[in-house]
FIGUTOR-709330 format. One record per atom (N, C-alpha, C): residue in one letter; x, y, z. Coordinates in steps of 0.001 Angstrom, whole numbers, padded with zeros to 6 digits, always signed. Each point is the difference from the previous one (the first is absolute). Layout:
AXYZ...
***
This chain:
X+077491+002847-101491X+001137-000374+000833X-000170+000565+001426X-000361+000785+000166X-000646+001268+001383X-000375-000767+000867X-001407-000779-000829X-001144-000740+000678X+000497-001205+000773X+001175-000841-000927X+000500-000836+000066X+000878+000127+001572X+000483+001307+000003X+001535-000180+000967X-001253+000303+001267X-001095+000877+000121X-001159-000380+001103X-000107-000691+000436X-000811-001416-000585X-000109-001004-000256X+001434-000567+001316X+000549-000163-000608X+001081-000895+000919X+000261+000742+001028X+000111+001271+000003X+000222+000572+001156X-001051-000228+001515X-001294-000031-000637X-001160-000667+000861X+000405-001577+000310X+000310-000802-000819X+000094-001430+000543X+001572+000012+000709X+000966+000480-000012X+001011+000029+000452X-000242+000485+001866X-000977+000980+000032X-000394+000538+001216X-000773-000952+000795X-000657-000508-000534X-001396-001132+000871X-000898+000400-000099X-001277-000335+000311X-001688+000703+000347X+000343+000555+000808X-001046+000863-000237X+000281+001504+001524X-001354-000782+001092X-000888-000734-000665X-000971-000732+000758X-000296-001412+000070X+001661-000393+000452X+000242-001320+000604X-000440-000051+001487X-000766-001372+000002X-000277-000201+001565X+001265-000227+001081X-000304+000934+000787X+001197-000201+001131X+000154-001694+000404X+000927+000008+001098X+000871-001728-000034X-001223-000911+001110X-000499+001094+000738X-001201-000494+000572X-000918+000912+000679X-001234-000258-000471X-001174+000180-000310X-001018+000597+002165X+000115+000493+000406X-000883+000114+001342X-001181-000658-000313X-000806-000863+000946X-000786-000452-000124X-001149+000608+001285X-001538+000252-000249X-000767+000075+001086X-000028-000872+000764X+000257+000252+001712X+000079-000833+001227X-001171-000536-000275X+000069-000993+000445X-001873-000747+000271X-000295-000017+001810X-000999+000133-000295X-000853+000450+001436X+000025-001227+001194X+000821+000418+000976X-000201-001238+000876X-001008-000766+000524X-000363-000891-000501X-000985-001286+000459X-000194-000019+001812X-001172+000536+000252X-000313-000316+001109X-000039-001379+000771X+000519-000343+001528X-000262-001132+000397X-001585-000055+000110X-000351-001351-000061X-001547-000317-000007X-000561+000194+001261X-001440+000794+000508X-000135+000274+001162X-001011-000828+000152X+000213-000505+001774X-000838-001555+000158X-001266+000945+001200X-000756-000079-001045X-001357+000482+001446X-000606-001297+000822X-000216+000536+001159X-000338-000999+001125X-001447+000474+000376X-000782+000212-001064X-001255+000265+000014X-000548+000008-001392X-001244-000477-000395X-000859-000242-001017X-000352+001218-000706X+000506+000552-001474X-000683+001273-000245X-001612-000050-000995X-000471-001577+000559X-001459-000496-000391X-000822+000926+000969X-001341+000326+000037X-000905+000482+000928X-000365-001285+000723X-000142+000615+000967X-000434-001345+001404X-001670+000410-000093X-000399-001486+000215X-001621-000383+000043X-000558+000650+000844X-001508+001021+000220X-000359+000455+000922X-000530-001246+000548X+000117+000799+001290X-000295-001294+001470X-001700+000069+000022X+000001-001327+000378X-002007-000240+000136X-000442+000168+000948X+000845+000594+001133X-000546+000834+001120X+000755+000406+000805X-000716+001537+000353X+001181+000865+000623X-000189+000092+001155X+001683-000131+000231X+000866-000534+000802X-000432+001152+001526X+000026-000971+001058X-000583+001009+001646X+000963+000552+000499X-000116+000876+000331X+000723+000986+001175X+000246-000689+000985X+001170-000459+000479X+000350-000223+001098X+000705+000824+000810X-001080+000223+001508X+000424+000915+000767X+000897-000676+001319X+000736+000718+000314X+000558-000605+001425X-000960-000299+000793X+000637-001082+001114X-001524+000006+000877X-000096+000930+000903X-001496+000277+000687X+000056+001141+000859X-000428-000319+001286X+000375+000847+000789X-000384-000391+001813X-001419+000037-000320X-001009-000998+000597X-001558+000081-000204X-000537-000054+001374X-000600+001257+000768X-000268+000344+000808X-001313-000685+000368X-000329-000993+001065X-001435-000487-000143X-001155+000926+000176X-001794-000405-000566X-000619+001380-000177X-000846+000233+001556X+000246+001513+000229X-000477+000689+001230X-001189-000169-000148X-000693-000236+001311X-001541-000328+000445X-000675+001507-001047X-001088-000680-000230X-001030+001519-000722X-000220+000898+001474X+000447+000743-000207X-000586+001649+001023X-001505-000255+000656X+000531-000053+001234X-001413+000305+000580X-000580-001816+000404X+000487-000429-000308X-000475-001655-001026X+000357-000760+001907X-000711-000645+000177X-000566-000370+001690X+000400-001320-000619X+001155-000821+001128X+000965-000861-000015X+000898+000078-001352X+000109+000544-000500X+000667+000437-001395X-000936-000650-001275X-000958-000259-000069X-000946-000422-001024X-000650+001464-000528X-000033+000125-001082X-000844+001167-000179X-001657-000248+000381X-000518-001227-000711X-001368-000613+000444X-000646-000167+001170X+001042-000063+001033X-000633+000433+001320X-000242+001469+000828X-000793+000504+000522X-000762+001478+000370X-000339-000386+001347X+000370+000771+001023X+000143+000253+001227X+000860+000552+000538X+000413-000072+001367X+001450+000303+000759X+000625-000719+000574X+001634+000143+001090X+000527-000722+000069X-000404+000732+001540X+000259-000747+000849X-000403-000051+001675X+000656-000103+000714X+000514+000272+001508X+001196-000173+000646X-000155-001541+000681X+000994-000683+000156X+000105-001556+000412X-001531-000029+001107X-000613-001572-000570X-000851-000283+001573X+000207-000681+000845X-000100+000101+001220X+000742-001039+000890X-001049-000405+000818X+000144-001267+000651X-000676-000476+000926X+000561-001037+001087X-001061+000291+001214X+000688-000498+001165X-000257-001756-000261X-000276-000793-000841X-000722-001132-000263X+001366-000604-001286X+001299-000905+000733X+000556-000588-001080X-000292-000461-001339X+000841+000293-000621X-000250+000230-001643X-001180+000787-000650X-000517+000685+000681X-001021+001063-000851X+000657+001331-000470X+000085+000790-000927X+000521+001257+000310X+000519+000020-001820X-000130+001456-000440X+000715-000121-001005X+001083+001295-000390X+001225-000374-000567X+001164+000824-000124X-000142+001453-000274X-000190-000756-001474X-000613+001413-001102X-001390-000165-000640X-000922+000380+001050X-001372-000123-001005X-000462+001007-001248X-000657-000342-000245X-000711+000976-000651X-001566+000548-000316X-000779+000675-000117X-001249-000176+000017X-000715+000054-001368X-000229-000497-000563X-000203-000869-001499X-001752+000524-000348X-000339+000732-000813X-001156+000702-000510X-000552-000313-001287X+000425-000552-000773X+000388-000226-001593X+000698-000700-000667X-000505-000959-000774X+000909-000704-000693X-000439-000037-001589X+001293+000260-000680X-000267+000114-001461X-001211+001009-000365X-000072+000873+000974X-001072+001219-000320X-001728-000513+000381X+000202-001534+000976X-001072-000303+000249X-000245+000339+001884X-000791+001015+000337X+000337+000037+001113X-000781-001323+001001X+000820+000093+000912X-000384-001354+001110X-001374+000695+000999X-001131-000869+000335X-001233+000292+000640X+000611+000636+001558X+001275-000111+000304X+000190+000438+001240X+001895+000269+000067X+000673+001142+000153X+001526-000178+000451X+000319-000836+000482X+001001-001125+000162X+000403-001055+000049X+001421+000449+000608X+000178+000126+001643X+001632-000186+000432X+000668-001540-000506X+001177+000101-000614X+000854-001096-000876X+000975+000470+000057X+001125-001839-000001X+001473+000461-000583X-000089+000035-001523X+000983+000264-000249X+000718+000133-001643X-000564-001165-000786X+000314-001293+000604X+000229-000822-000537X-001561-000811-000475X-000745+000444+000591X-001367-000838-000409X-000753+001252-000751X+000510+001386+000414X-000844+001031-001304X+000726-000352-001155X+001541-000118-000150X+000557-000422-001537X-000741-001254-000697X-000322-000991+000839X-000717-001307-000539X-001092+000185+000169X-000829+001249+000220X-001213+000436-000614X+000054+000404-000748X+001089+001134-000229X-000382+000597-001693X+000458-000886-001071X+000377-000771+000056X+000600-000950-000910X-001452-000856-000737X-000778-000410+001214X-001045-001067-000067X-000847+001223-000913X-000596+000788+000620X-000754+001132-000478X+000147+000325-001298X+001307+000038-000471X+000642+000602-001464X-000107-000987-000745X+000382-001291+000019X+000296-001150-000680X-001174-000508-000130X-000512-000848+001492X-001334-000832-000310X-001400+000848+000149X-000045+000819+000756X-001408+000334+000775X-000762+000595-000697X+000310+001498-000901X-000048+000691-000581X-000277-000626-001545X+000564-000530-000533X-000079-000750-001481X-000708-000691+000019X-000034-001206+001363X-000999-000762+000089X-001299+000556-000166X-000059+001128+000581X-001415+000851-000429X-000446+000810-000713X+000966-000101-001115X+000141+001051-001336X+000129+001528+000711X-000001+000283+000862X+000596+001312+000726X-001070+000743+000667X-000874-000987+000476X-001333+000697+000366X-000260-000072+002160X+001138-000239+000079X+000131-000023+001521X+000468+001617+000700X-001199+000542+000454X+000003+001059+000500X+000536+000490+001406X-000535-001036+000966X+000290-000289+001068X+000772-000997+000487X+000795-000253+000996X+000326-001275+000799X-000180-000230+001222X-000979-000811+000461X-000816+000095+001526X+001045-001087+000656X+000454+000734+001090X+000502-000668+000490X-000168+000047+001637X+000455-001220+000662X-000374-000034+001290X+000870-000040+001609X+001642-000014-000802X+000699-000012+001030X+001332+000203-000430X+000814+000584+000581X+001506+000197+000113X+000675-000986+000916X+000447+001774+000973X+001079-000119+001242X-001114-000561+001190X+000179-001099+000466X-000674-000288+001552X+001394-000551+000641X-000227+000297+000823X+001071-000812+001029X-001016-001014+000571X+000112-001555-000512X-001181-001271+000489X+000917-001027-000188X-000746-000982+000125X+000315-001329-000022X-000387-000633-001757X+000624-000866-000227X-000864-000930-001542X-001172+000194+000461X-000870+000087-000579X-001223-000134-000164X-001254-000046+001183X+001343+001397+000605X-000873+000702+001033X-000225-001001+001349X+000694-001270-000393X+000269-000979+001357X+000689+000433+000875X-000429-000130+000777X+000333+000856+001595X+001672-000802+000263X+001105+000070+000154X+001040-001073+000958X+000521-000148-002042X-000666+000321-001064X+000761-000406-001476X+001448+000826+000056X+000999-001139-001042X+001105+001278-000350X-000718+001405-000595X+000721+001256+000074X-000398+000951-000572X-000097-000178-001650X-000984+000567-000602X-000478+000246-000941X+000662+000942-000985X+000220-000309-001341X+000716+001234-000955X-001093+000816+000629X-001094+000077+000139X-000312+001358+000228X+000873+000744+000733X+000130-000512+001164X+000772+000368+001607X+001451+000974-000905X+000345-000446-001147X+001576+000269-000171X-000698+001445-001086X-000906+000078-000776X-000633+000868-000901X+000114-000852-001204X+000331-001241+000360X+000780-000660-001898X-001263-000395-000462X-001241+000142+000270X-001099-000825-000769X-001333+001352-000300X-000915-000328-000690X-001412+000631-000393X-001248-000931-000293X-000916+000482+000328X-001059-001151-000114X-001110+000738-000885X-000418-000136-001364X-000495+000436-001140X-001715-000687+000294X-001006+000684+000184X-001042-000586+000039X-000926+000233-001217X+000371+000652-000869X-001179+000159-000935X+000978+001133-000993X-000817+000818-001079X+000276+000459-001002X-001444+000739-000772X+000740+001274+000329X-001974+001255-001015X+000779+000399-001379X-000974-000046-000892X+000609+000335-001241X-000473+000980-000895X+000908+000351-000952X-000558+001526-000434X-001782+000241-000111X-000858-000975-000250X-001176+000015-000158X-000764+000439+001576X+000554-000632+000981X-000417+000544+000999X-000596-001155+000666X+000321-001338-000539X-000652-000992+000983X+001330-000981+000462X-000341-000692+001136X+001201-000710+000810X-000128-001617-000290X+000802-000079+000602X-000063-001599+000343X+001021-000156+001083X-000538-001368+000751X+000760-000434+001453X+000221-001591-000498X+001245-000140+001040X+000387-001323-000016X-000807-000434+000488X-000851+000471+000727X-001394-000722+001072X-000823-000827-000532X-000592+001049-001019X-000933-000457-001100X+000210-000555-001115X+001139+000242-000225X-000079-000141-002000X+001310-000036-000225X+000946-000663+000931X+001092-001331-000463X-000450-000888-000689X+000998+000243-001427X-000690-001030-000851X-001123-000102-000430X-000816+000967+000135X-001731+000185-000448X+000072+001046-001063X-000421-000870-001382X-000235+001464-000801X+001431+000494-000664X-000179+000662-001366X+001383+000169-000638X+001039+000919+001115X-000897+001015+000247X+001203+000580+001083X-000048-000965+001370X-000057-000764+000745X+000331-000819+000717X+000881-001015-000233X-000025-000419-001302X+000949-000782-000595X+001510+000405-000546X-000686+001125+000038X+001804+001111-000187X+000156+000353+001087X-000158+000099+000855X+000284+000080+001628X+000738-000881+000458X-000139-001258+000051X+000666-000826-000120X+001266-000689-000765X-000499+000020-001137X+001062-000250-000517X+001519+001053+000065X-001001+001688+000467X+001705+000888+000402X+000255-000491+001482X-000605-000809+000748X+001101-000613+001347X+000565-000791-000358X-000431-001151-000573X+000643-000686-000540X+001297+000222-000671X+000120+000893-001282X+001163+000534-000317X+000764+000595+000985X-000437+000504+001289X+000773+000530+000806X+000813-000990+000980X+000031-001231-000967X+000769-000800+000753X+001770+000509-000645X+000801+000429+000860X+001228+000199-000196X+000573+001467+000012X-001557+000285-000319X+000580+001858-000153X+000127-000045+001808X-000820-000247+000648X-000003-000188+001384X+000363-001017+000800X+000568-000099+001531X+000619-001126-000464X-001396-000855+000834X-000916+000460+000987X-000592-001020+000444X-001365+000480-000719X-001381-000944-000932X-001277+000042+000141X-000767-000606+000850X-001054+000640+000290X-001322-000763+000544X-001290+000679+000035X-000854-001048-000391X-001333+000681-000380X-001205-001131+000502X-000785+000070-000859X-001047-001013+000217X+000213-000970-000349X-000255-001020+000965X+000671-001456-000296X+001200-000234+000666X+000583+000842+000448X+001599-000144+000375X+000116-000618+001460X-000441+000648+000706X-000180-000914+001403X-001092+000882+000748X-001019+000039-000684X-001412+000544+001728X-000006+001667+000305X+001372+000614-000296X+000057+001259+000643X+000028+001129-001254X+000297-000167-001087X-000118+000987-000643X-000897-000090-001502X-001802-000455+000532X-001132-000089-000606X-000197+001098-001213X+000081+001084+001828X-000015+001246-001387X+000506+000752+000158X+001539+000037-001004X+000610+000542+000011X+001258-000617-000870X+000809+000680-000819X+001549-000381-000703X+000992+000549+001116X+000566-000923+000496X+001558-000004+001051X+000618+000132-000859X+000939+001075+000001X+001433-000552-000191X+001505+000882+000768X+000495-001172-000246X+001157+001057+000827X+001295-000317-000643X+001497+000406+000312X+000972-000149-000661X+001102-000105+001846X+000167-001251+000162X+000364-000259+001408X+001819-000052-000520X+001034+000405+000728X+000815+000140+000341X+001225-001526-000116X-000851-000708+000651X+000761-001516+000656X-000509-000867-001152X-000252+000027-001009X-000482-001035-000741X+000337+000732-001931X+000769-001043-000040X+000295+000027-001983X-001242-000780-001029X-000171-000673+000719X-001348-000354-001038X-001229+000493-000053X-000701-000157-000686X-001276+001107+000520X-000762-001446+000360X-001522+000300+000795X-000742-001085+000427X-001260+000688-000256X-001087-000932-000858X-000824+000874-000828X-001394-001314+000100X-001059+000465+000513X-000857-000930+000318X-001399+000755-000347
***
């Protein structure tokens, strides 16, 4: 009977471990908004060639004559001379110079000259003269500069590039071996006579006027040339 009145006394009370009326639940984790990249998180292709330095541009100073360097050529060797003048219209020159060497070949005699016909010597010298002869031109015989004359020494002629210093008159050529040749003889005679020629020839343009043998009577023997002032074309005979 004891057990019995227990008994009801427990169900009369309730469970002591009834679930409460409501239950807490774990928050759930807020869902991020989706983030939009504005760039590829693929690897980018190496490039098939790398890419140049670009520099600002820079002031480019033009290049100063070589030191020492006679009309600003380094290839020419001599000095520069005080103006020549003469009592004889149009002869006379500004700024000469006295010209000894070209391209390390010295000339058979100093040569008073302007600028302008030693630059279109070393040019001829460097380019044709020299190569033309595989580099065996030791000497350069030459026969005239500065004269204050007439063309072709005609008495009453206009003055002559010589008269101004603008011309040189080349008569021959000694070579490292020690033997020469002249336009006199051996224009056109013989392999080196034939390269003799053919470097006046090329010296059509480096200079602006030629004349040689064949050209008109006066310069047999001898390569004219000069670089005249009053004239844009060259005249090459």
């Amino acid at each position: 009977m004891r057990r019995l009145a227990l008994v009801a006394c427990l169900l009369a009370a309730g469970p002591v471990w009834a679930a409460p009326e409501s239950s807490p639940r774990p928050i759930g984790r807020p869902v991020a908004a989706p983030v939009t990249l504005d760039y590829s998180l693929r690897p980018m292709p190496r490039p098939t060639s790398t890419p140049k330095l670009v520099l600002p541009p820079a002031v480019v100073s033009p290049p100063k004559p070589a030191t020492g360097a006679l009309c600003g050529v380094a290839g020419l060797v001599g000095k520069p001379l005080t103006p020549v003048t003469s009592d004889i219209d149009g002869c006379g020159i500004e700024e000469p110079v006295q010209l000894a060497s070209v391209q390390e070949i010295p000339l058979s005699m100093p040569l008073v000259l302007d600028c302008s016909i030693a630059k279109a010597m070393n040019l001829w010298v460097q380019t044709v003269l020299q190569p033309g002869f595989d580099q065996r031109i030791r000497r350069i015989d030459v026969a005239g500069g500065y004269v204050c004359r007439g063309r072709n020494n005609v008495k009453g002629a206009k003055v002559s590039e010589h008269g101004r210093g603008r011309a040189i008159d080349v008569s021959g050529l000694t070579f490292t071996d020690g033997h020469s040749i002249t336009v006199a003889a051996d224009w056109n005679k013989g392999a080196d006579g034939q390269r003799m020629a053919r470097s006046y020839d090329k010296g059509c343009g480096i200079f602006g006027t030629t004349l040689g043998p064949g050209s008109d009577g006066y310069h047999e023997d001898h390569m004219h040339f000069d670089m005249p002032s009053n004239r844009r074309s060259p005249y090459c005979h």
